[in-house]
C-alpha positions as CSV (number, residue, x, y, z in Angstrom):
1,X,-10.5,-31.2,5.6
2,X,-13.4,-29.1,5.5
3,X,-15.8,-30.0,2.6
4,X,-16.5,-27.6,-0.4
5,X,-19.7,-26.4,-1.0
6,X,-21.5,-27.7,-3.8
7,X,-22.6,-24.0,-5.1
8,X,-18.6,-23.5,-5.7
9,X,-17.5,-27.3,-7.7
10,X,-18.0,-25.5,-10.7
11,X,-15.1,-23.3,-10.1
12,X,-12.9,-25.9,-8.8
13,X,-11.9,-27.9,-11.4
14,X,-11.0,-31.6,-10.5
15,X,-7.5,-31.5,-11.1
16,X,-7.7,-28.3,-8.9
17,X,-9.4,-29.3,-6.2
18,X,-6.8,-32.6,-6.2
19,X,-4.0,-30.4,-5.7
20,X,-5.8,-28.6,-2.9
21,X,-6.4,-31.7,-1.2
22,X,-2.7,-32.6,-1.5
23,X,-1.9,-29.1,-0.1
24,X,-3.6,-29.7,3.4
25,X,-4.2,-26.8,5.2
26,X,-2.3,-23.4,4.9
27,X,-1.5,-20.3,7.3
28,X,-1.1,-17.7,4.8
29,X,-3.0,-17.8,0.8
30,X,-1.5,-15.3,-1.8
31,X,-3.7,-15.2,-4.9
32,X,-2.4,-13.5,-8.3
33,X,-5.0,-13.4,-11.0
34,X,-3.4,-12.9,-14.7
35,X,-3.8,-13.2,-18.2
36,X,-1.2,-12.5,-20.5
37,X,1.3,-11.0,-18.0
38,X,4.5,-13.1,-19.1
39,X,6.5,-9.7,-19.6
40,X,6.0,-9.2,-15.6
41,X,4.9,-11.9,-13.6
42,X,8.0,-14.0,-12.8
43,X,9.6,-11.4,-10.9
44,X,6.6,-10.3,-9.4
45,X,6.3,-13.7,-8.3
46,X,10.0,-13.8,-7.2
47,X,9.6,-11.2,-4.8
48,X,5.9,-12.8,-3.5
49,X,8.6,-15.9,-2.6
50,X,11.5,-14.2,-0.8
51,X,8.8,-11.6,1.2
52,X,7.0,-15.3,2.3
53,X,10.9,-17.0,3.0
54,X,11.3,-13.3,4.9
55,X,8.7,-12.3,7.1
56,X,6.8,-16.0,7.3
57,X,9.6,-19.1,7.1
58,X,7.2,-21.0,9.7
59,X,4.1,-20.6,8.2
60,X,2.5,-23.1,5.6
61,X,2.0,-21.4,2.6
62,X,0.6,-21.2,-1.1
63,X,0.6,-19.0,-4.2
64,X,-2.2,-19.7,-5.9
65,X,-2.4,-18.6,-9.8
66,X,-6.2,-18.2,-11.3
67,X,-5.2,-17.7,-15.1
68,X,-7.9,-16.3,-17.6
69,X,-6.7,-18.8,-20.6
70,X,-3.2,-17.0,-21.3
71,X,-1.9,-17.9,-24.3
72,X,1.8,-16.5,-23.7
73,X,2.9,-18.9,-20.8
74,X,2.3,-17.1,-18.0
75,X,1.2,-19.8,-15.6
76,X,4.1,-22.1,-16.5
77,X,6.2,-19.0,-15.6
78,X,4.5,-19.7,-12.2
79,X,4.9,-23.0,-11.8
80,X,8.6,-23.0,-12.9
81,X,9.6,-20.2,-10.3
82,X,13.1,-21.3,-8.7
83,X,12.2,-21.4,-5.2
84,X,15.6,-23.3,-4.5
85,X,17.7,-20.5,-6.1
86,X,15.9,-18.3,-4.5
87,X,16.6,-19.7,-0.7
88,X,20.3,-20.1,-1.9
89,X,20.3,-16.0,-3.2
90,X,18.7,-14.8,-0.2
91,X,20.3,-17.2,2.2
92,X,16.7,-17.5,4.1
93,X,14.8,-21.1,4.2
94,X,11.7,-21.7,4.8
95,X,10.4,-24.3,7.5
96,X,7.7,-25.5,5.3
97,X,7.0,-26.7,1.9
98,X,5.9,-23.6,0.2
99,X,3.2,-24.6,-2.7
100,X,2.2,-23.2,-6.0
101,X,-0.8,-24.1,-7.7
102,X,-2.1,-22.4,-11.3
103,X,-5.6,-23.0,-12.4
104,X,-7.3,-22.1,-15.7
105,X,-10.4,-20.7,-14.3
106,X,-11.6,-19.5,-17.9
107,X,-10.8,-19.1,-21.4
108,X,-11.2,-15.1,-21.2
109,X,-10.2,-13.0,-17.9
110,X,-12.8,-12.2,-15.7
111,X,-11.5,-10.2,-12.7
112,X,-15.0,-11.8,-10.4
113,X,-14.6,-15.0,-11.7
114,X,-10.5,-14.9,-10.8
115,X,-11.5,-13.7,-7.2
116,X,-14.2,-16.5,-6.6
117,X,-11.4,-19.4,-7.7
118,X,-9.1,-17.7,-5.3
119,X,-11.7,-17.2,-2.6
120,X,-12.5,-20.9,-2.9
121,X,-9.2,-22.4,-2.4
122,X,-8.5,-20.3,0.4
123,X,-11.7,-21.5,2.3
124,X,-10.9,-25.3,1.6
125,X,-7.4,-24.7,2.1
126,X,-8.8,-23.0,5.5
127,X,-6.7,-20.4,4.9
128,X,-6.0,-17.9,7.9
129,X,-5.3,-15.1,6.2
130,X,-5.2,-14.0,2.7
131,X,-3.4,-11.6,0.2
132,X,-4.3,-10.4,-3.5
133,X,-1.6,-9.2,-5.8
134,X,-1.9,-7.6,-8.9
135,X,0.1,-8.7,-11.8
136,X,0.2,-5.3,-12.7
137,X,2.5,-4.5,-9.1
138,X,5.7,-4.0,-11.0
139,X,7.4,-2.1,-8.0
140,X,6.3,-4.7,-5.6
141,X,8.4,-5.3,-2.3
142,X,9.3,-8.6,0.1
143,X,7.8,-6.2,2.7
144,X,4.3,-5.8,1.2
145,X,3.0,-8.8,1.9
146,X,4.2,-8.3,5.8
147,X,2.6,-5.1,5.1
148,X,-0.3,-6.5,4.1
149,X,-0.4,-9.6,6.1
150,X,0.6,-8.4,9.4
151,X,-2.3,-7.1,10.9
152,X,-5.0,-9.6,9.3
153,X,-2.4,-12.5,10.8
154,X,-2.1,-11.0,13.8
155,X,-6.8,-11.3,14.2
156,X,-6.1,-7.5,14.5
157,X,-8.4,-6.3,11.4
158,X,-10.3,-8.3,8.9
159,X,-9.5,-6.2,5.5
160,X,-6.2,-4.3,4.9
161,X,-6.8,-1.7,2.2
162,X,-3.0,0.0,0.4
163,X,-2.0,3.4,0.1
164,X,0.6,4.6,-2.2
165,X,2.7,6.9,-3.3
166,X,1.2,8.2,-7.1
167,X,2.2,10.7,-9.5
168,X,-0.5,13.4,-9.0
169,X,-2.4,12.5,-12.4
170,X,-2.6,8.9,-11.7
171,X,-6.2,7.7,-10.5
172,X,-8.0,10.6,-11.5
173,X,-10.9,8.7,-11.7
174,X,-10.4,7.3,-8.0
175,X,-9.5,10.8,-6.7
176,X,-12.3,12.7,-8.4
177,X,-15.4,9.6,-8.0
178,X,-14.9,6.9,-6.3
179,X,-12.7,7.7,-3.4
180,X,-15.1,10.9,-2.6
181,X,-18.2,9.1,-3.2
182,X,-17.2,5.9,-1.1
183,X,-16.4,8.4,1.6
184,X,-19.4,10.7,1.6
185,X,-21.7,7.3,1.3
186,X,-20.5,5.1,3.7
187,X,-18.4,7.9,6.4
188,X,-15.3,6.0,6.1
189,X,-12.1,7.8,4.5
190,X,-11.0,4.8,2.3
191,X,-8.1,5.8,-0.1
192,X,-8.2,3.2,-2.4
193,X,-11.8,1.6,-2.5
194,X,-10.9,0.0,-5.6
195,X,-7.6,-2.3,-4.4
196,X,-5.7,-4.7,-6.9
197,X,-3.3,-5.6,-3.7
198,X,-5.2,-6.0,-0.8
199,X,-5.4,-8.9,2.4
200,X,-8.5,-10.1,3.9
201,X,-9.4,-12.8,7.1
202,X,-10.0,-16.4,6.2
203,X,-13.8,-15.8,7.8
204,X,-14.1,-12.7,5.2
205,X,-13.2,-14.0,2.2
206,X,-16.3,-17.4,3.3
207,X,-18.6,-14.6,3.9
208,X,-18.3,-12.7,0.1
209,X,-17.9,-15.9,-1.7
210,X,-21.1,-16.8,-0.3
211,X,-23.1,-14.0,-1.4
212,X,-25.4,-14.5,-3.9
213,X,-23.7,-12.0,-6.7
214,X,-21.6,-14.6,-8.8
215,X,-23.8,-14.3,-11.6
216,X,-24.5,-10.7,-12.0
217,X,-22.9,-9.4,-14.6
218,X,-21.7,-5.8,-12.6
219,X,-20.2,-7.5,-9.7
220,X,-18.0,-10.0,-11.5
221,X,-16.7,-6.9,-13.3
222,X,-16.2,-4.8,-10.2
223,X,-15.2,-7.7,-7.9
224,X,-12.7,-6.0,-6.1
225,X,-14.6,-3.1,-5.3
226,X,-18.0,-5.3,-4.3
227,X,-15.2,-6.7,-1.6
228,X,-14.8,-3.6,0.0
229,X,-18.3,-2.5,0.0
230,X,-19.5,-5.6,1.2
231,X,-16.9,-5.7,3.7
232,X,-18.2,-1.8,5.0
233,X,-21.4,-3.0,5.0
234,X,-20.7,-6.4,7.5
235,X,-19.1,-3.3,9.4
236,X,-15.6,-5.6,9.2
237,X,-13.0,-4.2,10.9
238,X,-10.6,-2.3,8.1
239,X,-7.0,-0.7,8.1
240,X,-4.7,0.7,5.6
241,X,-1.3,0.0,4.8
242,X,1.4,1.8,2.9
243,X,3.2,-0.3,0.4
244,X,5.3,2.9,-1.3
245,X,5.7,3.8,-4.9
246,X,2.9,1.9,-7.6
247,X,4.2,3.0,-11.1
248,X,2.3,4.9,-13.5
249,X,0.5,3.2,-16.2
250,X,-0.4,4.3,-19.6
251,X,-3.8,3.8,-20.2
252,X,-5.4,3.7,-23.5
253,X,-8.6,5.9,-24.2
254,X,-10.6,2.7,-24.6
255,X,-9.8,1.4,-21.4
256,X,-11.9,4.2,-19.4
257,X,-15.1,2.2,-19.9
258,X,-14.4,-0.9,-18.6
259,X,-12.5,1.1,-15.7
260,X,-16.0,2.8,-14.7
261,X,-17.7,-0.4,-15.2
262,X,-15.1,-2.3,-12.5
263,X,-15.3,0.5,-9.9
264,X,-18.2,2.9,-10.5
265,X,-20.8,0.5,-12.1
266,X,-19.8,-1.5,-8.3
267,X,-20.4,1.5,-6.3
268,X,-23.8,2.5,-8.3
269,X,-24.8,-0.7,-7.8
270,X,-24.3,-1.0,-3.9
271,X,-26.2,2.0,-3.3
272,X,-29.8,-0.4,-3.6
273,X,-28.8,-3.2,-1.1
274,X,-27.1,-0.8,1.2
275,X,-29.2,2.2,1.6
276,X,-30.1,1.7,5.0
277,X,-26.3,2.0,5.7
278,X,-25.3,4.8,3.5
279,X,-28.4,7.0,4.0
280,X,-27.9,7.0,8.0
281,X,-24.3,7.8,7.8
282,X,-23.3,11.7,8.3
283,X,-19.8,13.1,7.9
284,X,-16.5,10.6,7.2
285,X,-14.0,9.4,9.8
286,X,-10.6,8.6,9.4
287,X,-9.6,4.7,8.8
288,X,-6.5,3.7,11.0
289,X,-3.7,3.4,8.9
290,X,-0.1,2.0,8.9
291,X,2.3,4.5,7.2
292,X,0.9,7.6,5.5
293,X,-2.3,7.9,3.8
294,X,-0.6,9.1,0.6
295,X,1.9,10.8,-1.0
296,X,2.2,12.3,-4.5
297,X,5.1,12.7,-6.8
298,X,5.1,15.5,-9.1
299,X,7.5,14.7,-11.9
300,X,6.0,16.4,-15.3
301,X,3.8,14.7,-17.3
302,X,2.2,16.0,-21.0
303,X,-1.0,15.6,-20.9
304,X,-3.5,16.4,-24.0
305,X,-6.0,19.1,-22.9
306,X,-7.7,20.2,-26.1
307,X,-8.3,16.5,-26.9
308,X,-10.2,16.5,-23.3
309,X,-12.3,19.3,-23.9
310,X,-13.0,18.3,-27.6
311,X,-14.1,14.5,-26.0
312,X,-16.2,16.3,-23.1
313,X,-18.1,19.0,-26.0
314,X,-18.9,16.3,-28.4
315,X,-19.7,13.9,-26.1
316,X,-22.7,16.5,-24.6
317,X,-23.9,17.1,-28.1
318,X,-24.0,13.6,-29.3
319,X,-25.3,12.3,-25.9
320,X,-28.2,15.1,-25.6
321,X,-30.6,12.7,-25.7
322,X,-29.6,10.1,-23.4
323,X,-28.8,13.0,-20.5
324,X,-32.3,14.1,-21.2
325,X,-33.1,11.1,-19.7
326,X,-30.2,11.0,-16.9
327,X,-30.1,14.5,-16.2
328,X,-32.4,16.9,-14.4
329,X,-32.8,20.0,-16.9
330,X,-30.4,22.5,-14.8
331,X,-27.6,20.0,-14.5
332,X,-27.8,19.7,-18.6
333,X,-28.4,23.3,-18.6
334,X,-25.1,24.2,-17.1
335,X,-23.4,20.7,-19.2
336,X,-24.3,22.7,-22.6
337,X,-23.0,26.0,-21.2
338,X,-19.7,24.9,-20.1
339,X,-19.1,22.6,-23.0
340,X,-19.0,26.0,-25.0
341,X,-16.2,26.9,-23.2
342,X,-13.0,27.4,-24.9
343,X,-10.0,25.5,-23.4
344,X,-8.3,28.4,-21.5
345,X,-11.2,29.0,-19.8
346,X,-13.0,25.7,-19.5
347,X,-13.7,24.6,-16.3
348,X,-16.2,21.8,-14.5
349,X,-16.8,23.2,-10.9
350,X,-17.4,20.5,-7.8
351,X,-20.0,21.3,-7.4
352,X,-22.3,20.8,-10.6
353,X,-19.8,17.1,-11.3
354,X,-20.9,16.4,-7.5
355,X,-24.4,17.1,-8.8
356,X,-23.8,14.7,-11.6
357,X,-22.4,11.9,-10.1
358,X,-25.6,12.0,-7.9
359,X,-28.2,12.3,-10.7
360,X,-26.3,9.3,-12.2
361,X,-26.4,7.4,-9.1
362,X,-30.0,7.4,-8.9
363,X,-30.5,6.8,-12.6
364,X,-28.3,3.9,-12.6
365,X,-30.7,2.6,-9.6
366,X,-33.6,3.2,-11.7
367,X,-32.4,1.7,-15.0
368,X,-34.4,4.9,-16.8
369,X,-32.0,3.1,-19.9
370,X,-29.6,0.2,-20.1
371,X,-27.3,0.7,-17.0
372,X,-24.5,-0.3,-18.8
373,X,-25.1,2.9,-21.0
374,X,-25.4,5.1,-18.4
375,X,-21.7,4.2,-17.7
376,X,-21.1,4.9,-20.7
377,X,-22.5,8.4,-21.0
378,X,-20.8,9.0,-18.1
379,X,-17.1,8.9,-19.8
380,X,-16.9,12.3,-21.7
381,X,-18.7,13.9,-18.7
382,X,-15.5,12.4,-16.5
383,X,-13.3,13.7,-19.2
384,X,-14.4,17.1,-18.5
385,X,-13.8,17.0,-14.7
386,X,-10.6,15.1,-15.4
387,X,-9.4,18.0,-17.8
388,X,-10.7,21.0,-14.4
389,X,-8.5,18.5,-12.4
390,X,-5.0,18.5,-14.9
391,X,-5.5,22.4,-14.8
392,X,-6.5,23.0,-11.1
393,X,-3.2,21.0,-9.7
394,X,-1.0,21.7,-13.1
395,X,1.5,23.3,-10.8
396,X,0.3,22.8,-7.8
397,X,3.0,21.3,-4.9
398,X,1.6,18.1,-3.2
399,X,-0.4,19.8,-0.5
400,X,-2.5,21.9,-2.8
401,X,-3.0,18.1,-4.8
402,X,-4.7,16.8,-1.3
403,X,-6.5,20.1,-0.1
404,X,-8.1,20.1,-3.4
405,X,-9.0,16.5,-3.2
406,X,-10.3,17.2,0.3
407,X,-12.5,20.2,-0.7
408,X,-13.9,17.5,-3.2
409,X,-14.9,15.1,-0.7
410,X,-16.7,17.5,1.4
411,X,-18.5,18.9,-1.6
412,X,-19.8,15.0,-1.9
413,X,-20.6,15.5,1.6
414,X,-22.2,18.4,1.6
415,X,-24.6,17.2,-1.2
416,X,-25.6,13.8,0.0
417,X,-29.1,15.4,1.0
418,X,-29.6,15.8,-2.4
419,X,-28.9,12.6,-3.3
420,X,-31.2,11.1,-0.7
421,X,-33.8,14.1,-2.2
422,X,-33.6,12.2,-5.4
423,X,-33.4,8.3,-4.0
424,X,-36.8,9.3,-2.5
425,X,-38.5,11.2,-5.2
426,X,-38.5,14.7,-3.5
427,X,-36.9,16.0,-6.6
């Protein structure tokens, strides 16, 4: 049994690492972070059991459950899963005992903190290869964790990134940000940088729970992200895989900024330890994928446009002073001019929110003011573009969804000079 390292004891708790020790040694790891997810999690972990009984009877298993301090059952809901009704429904057994564990890692969620508990069991359970799933993956599948598995199990890739099939309006902020960005920085053509379902090699997940970035505020947050950053920056071998149809979810207008705080905050802060990657890399390349790189569904959806452009028009009137401070004076030029803009007319071009994103970049790498109100300022500004986007694609068929997504991405490209400009003081 290989010995845990003394930097991670605080994580595992001693009842923890007991049942760890009484688990052995595992093939295959599946993690599912929650908190609060009674309403969904017991078929979610249903399916996690018949795709393992499916696709890996031989293989020793566990289903490890890092709770946040639920305080609606959710990890007895774990625990109690039926896995002997579940053999006798789908008439499939496995060959080894299949385990499930649930530790309390916290009394409040932290997605890093979740992560690091699961990244730590895996390495003492010597895990060979490891999956995350969402508690959020309603519409999961047996065959995404095959999906997801496969090629990790197989020592074919080290990290195996989804793809799905969205309604055209879902992930605006990953479509218009960070997809784009990820892409023009780092010359890979990752869909989903940001991944709540995602596998990873035994030897990868070691490597990031050994980096130094447990305690930084930013990358507990944006954990998931910081994963796939790091793992473009070890140059680990990466791969896509499509899983199919992940619903649409509501989101709330408060939860925009701890979205930019997970996934942009992540990539703003990467740009400092990894500029010798990101500022030598030209173009993007295509990541080798299993399925199709997306799709989009196109079923109507109301969305509230005058409350967009009223968020975006305040927002750069309130905010004037702070994006004196972010904003060179012809990017806030042009923000004041377009913010006057009546809604049938309003529009945020690519290439001034391309602009943006870069001046934000490099003031976040600065800290000119708190960084965590840079991200801030930032939301009204994405509620503009957001609003450009609804209109731009309103009816637009699935093709002219991706070509304008693509014409994005290589406006990002195409103005990475100026970003380096800026990193270096040249502007």
């Amino acid at each position: 049994m290989k010995k845990v390292r003394t930097a991670d004891d605080s994580i595992l708790t001693d009842e923890f690492l007991r049942q760890l020790i009484n688990v052995g040694e595992v093939d295959i790891l599946v993690g599912l972070p929650t908190h609060n997810n009674a309403k969904t999690i017991a078929p979610i972990v249903a399916t996690i059991q018949a795709g393992l009984l499916t696709y890996f009877p031989r293989d020793r298993a566990a289903i490890i459950n890092a709770d946040g301090g639920s305080q609606d059952g959710t990890p007895e809901l774990v625990l109690n899963a039926a896995i002997d009704d579940l053999r006798r429904r789908s008439n499939v057994s496995a060959l080894r005992t299949m385990h499930v564990i649930s530790t309390q890692y916290a009394s409040s969620p932290t997605r890093g903190d979740a992560l690091r508990s699961i990244l730590a069991a895996g390495e003492l359970l010597r895990a060979k290869a490891c999956v995350i799933v969402s508690p959020e993956s309603t519409q999961i599948k047996t065959d995404w964790l095959t999906k997801l598995l496969r090629p990790v199990y197989a020592e074919e890739v080290d990290l195996v990134l989804p793809t799905y099939s969205r309604h055209k309006f879902d992930g605006i902020l990953l479509t218009n940000l960070l997809y784009p960005m990820t892409r023009a920085l780092y010359g890979l053509r990752i869909r989903e940088p940001y991944a709540l379902d995602f596998a990873f090699s035994g030897p990868l997940g070691s490597q990031f729970l050994a980096q130094n970035a447990w305690q930084d505020e930013t990358a507990r947050a944006g954990s998931e992200t910081y994963f796939t950053l790091n793992s473009i920056a070890g140059h680990a071998r990466i791969c896509q895989s499509f899983l199919g149809t992940r619903e649409h979810v509501e989101r709330r207008s408060s939860d925009l900024i701890p979205a930019l705080r997970q996934t942009v905050g992540a990539l703003f802060s990467s740009l400092g330890p990894h500029m010798t990657l990101w500022s030598a890399a030209t173009g993007s390349q295509p990541v080798p994928t299993i399925g199709p790189e997306r799709e989009f569904t196109l079923e109507p959806l109301r969305v509230n446009r005058k409350r967009l452009r009223e968020m975006f028009s305040t927002g750069v009137a309130e905010l004037e002073s702070v994006f004196q401070t972010i904003l060179s004076t012809s990017t806030l030029e042009e923000l004041r001019r377009i913010a006057r803009l009546e809604e049938g007319v309003f529009r945020y071009p690519a290439e001034l929110w391309v602009k943006t994103i870069y001046e934000f970049a490099v003031a976040y790498h600065k800290a000119v003011i708190s960084r965590d109100h840079i991200l801030q300022a930032l939301a009204p500004l994405f509620r503009g573009r957001a609003l450009t986007f609804l209109v731009e694609n309103r009816n637009g068929p699935a093709e002219t969804v991706e070509n304008n997504i693509e014409a994005l991405c290589l406006e990002f490209e195409r103005g990475k000079p100026y970003l380096l400009a800026l990193w270096n003081g040249r502007e």
